[in-house]
C-alpha positions in Angstrom: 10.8 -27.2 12.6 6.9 -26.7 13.0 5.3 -24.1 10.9 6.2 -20.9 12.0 3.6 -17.7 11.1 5.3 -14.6 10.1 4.4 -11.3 12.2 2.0 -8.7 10.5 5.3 -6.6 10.0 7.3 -9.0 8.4 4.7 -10.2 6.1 4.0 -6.8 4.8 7.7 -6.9 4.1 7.1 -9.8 1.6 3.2 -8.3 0.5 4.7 -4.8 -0.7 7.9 -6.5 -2.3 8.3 -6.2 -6.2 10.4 -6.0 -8.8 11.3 -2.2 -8.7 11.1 -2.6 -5.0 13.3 -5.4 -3.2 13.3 -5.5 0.5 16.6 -6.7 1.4 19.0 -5.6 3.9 22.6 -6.8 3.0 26.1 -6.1 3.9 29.6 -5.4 1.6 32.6 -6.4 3.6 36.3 -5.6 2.3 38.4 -8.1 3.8 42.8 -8.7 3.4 43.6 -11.8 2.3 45.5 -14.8 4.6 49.7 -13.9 4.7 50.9 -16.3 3.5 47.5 -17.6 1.6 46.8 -21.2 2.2 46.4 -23.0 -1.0 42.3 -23.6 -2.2 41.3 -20.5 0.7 38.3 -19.0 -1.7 37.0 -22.7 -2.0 37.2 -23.3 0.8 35.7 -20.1 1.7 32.5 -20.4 -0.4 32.3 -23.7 0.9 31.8 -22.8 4.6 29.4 -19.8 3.5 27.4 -22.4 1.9 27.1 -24.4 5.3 25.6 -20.9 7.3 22.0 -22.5 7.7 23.9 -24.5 10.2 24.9 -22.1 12.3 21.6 -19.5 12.0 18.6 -21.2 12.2 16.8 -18.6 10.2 19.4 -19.3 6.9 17.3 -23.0 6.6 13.8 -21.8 6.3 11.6 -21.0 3.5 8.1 -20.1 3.0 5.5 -22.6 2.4 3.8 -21.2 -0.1 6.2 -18.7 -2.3 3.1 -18.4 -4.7 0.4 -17.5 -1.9 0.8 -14.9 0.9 -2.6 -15.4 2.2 -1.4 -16.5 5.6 2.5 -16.8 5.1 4.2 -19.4 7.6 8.2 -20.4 7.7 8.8 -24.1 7.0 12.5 -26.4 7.4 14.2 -26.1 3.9 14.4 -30.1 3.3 15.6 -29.4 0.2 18.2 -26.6 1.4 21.3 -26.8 -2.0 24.2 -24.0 -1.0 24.6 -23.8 -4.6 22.0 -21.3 -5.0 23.1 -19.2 -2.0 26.7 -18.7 -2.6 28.1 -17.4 -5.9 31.7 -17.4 -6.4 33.5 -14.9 -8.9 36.3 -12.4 -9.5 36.9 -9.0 -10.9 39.1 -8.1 -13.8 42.1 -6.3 -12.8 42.9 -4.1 -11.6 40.3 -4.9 -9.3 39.0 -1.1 -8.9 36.6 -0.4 -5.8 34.5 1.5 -8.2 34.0 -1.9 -10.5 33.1 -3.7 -7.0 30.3 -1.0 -6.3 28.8 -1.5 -9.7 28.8 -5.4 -9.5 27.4 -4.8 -5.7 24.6 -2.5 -6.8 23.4 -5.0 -9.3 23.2 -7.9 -7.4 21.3 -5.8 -5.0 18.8 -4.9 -7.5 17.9 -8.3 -7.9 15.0 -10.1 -5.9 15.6 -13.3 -4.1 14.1 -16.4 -5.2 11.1 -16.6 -2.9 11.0 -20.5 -3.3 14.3 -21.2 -1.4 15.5 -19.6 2.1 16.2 -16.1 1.6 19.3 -15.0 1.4 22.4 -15.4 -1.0 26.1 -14.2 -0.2 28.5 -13.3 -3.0 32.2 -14.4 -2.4 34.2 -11.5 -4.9 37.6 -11.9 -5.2 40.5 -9.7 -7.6 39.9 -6.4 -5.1 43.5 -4.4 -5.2 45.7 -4.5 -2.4 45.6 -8.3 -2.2 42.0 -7.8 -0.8 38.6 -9.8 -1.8 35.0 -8.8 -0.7 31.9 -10.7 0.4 28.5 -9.4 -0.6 25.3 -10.7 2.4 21.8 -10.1 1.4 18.8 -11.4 3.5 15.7 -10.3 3.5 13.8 -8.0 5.9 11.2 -10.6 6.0 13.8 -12.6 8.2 15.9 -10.2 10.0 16.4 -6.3 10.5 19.6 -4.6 9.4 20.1 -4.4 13.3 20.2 -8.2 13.2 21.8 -8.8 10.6 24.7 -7.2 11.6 24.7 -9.2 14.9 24.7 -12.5 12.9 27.7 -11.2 10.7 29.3 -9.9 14.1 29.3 -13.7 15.7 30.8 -15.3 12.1 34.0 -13.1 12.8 36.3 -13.7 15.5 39.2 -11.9 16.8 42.1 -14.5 16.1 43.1 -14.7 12.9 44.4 -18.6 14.0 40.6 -19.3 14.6 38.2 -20.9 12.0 34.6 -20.9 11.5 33.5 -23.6 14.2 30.5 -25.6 12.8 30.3 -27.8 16.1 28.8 -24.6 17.4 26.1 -24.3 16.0 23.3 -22.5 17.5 20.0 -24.2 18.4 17.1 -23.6 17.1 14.6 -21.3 19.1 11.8 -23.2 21.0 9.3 -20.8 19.2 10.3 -23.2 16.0 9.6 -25.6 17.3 6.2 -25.8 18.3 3.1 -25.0 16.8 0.5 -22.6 18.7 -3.1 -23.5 19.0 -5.9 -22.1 17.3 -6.9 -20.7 21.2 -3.3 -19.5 22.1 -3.3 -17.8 18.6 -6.3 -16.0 18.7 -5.3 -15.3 22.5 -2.2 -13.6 20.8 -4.1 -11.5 18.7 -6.4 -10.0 21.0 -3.9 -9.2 23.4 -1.6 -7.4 20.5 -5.0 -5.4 19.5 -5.2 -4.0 23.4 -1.7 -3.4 23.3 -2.2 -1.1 20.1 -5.6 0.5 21.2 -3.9 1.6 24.9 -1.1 3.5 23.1 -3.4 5.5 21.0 -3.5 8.3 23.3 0.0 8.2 23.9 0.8 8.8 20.7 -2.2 11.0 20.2 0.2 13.2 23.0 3.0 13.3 21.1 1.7 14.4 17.6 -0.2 17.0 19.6 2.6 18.3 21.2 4.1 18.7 18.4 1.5 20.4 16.8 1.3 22.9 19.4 4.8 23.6 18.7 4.5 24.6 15.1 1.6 26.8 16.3 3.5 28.8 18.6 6.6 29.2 16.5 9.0 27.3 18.1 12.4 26.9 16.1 14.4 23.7 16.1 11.6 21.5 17.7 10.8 17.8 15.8 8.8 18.5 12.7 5.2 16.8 12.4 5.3 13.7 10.4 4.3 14.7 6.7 5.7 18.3 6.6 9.2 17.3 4.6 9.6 19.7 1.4 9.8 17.5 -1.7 12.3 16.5 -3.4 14.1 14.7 -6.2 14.8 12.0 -3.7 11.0 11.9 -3.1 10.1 10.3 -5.9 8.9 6.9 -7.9 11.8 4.7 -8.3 12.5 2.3 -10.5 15.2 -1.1 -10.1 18.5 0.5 -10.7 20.5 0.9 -7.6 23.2 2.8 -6.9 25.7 2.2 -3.9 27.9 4.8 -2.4 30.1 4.4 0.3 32.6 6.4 2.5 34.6 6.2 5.6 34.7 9.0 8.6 37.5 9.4 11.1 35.9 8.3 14.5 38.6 10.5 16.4 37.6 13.4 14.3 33.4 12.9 14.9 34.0 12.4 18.5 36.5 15.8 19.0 33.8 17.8 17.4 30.7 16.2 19.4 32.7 16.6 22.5 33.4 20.1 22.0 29.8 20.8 21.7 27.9 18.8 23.6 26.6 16.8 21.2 26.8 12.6 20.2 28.4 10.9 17.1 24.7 10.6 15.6 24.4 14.1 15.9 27.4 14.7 13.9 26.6 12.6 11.4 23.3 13.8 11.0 25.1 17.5 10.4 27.5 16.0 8.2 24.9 14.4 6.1 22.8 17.6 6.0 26.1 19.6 4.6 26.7 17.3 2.5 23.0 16.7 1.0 22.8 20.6 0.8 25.7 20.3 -1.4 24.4 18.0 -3.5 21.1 19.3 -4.2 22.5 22.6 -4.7 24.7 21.3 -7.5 22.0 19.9 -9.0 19.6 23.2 -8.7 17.1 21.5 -6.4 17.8 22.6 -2.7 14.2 23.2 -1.3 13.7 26.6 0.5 12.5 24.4 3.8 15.1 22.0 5.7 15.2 18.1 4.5 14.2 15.9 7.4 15.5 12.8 8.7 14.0 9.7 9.9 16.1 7.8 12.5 15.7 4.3 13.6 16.3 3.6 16.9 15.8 -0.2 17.9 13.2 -1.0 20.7 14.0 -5.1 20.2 14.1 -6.5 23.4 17.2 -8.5 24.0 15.6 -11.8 24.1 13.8 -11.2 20.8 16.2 -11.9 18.1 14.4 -12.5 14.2 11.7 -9.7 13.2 11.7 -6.3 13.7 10.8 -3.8 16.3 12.3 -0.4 15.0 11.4 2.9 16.3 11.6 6.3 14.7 13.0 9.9 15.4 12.5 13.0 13.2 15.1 15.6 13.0 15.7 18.5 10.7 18.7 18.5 8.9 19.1 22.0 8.3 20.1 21.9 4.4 18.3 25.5 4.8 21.4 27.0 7.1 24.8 27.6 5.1 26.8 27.4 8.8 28.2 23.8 9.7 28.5 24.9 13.2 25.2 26.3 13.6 23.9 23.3 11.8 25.3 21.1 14.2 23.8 23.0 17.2 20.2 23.3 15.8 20.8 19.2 15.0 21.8 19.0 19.0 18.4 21.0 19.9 16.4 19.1 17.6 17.4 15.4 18.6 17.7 16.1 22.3 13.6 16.5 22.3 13.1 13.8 20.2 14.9 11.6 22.3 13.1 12.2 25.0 9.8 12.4 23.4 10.3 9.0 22.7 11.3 7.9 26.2 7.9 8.7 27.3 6.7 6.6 24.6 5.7 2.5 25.4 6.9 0.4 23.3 4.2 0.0 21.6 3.2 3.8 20.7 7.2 3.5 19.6 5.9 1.2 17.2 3.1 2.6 16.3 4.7 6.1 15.4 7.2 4.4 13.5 4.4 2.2 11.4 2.7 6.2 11.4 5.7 7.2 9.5 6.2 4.5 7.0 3.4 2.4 6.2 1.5 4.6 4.4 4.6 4.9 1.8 5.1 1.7 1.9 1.1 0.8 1.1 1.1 3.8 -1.5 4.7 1.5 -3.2 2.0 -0.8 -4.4 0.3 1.6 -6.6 3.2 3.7 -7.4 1.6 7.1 -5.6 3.5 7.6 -2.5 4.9 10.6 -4.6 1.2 11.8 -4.8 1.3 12.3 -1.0 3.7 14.5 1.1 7.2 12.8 2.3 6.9 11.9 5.7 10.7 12.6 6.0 13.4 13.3 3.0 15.9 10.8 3.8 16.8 7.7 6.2 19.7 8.2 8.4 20.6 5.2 10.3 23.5 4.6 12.7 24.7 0.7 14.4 27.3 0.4 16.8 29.8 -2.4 15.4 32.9 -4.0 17.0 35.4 -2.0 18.2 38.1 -4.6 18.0 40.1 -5.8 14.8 37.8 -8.6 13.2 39.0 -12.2 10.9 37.2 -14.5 8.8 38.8 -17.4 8.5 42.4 -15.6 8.7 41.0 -12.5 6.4 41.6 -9.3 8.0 38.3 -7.3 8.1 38.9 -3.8 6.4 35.6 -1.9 6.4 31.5 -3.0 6.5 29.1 -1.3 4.6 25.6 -1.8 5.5 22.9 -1.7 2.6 19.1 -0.8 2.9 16.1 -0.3 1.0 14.5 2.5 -1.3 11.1 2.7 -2.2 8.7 5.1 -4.2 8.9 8.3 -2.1 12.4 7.4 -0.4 15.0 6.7 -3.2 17.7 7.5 -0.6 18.8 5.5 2.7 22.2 6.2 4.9 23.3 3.6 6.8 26.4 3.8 8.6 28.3 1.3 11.1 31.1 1.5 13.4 34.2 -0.3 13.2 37.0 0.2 15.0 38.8 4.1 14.7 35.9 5.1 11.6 32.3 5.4 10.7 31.4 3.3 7.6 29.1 4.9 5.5 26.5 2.9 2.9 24.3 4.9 0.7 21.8 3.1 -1.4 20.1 5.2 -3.7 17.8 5.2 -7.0 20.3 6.9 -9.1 17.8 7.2 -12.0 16.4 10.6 -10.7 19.6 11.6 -8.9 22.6 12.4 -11.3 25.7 12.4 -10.2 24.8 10.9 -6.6 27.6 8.9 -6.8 29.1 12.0 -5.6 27.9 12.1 -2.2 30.7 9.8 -0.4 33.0 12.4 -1.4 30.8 15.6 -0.3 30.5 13.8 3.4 34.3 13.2 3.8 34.8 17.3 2.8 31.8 18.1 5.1 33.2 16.3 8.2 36.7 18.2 8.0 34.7 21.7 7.2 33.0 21.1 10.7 36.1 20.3 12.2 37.7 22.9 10.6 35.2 25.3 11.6 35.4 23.9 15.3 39.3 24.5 15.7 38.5 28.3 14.1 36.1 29.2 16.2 38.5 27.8 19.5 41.4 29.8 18.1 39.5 33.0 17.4 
């Protein structure tokens, strides 16, 4: 392939990368072994993992110059070795889920090498219940979580007869493939810079809208950027990661949205705010004022398919109101206006509000005072769709798919959650070094989600 320049967006990604702050997205898939298991499986396994750059263009290139990000550009990996992209190991028995976190949250600490394509996956077998686990990491340089659980998505199939089909390999993209002039560059450029200066007042709108709400009083309307209360996930981090995960009863989420007009996010979002409420009053830190939540909410086109185009919500969490019910219909109230704030929005004022949001952290990350400035929102709360059909790898039956994010100084916290099948899997990624006993809060969701429902069937029986 032709040299390829990175977007302004992904290269920040790389710029504002260090050692307390990788940018990596990644996922932890829990998969059954083969009945009966064929003989050599893991090797052969680890072998086909080691072969991905043939299937996702994106897997065989590298930067140019690892050392220099002066004008960063993706080259062809000619000297692509799978040997440092797939490690191969197993846990001591009995193979605990707790040991597997541990070993996960390590690894995920741990930068890629910039000098080789970026990504690595981890091949972990000795999981109980005859089960083994397979640890992704890629960087957001390359691909947004929303992506990168596309590309696991197409690895799987549905048969567990069906094999991983190198012959079908996808082709590269023509944008690889050709090199843009100086003209068609600078042609680029100036139209992006129109683009950004006619969505000014759009989003000038919006913030003002907002505004005008706080003024008047206006309860359970989306919160200005910047007005979060601090807290102790609000801090500087440091490189120690810790990963929490937990899984929610689809059926259960979608009786209680149902019964109140609400959507699975909106659950969620009420069942993380329960549940962060509990946390933070166990460790004497609940702020008087209601954590906030930033949601992602792709506007990728479908043609794009590398990069990232993310937009942003804000919604209250209410961690200020004791009531799960009530929580949930503030949440409702809240997100319904966002939502359709951001309709009105272009894409790129979408864009633009979401860069509003969380550049200035991320810029702030390089000299470690994003804490030295108001959080623009407490907490990430994100929320993919995933298949809602039984999954195999290679024969492996997929169990569960956790999706892991990023933390940075000023947001040590990030839930991601994506559907599979009849439940919600739930990944937080968390600096644990300010946040005892976060490990915790995989349980406190689970009892959350049946004190909603709990309080839903009360409340149709009284």
């Amino acid at each position: 392939m032709s040299a390829e320049k990175l977007s302004f967006q992904d290269a920040a990604f790389l710029r504002l990368e260090s050692e307390q702050h990788p940018i990596h997205v990644a996922g932890l898939m829990i998969l059954k072994q083969p009945e009966p298991m064929p003989r050599g499986y893991f090797r052969r396994l680890a072998r086909h993992c080691g072969r991905l750059n043939e299937l996702w263009p994106l897997f065989d290139k590298k930067l140019a110059d690892a050392d220099s990000l002066r004008s960063p550009t993706w080259v062809s990996a000619d000297d692509y070795d799978p040997a440092y992209h797939v490690s191969h190991y197993a846990l001591p028995a009995p193979g605990r889920m707790d040991d597997l976190l541990g070993l996960v949250a390590r690894v995920h600490e741990r930068l890629l090498d910039r000098h080789r394509p970026l990504w690595e996956i981890h091949l972990i077998e000795g999981l109980s219940g005859n089960r083994f686990a397979l640890y992704c990491k890629v960087h957001h340089a390359l691909v947004d979580g929303v992506g990168a659980l596309h590309m696991i998505d197409t690895l799987f199939s549905t048969s567990p007869d069906e094999l991983i089909d190198f012959r079908r390999a996808r082709p590269k993209a023509l944008a690889h493939q050709r090199r843009l002039s100086l003209a068609r560059q600078l042609g680029a450029v100036t139209d992006e810079l129109k683009r950004h200066y006619a969505a000014i007042p759009e989003m000038s709108g919006l913030l003002v809208g907002m505004g005008m709400d706080k003024l008047l009083g206006k309860r359970d309307t989306p919160p200005l950027p910047f007005t979060a209360p601090r807290t102790l996930f609000n801090t500087d981090v440091d490189k120690r990661r810790a990963i929490v995960t937990a899984d929610l009863s689809m059926a259960t989420m979608r009786r209680i949205a149902d019964s109140q007009g609400a959507t699975i996010n909106d659950v969620l979002l009420a069942v993380c705010g329960g549940a962060l409420r509990e946390y933070l009053q166990g460790a004497s830190a609940l702020p008087k004022d209601s954590l906030e939540a930033g949601v992602p909410v792709s506007i990728k086109a479908h043609s794009e398919e590398d990069g990232n185009r993310v937009g942003f919500i804000i919604a209250q969490l209410f961690t200020d109101e004791p009531k799960p019910l009530t929580r949930l219909k503030r949440i409702v109230r809240v997100t319904r206006q966002a939502k359709a704030d951001l309709r009105h929005l272009s894409k790129t004022a979408a864009q633009d509000y979401a860069n509003l949001l969380m550049m200035p952290t991320l810029i702030l990350t390089l000299t470690h005072r994003a804490s030295q400035i108001p959080p623009p929102i407490n907490v990430i709360v994100s929320n993919v769709p995933g298949s809602r059909q039984r999954l195999y790898l290679e024969g492996a039956r997929l169990e569960a798919l956790y999706p892991l994010s990023v933390v940075t100084d000023g947001m040590g916290i990030n839930i991601t959650v994506v559907s599979y099948l009849r439940r919600l899997c739930v990944a937080i990624t968390s600096c644990p070094t300010e946040q005892p006993g976060i490990e915790g809060l995989g349980r406190m969701m689970k009892q959350q989600l049946d004190t909603l429902a709990a309080a839903i069937e009360a409340r149709i029986a009284g």
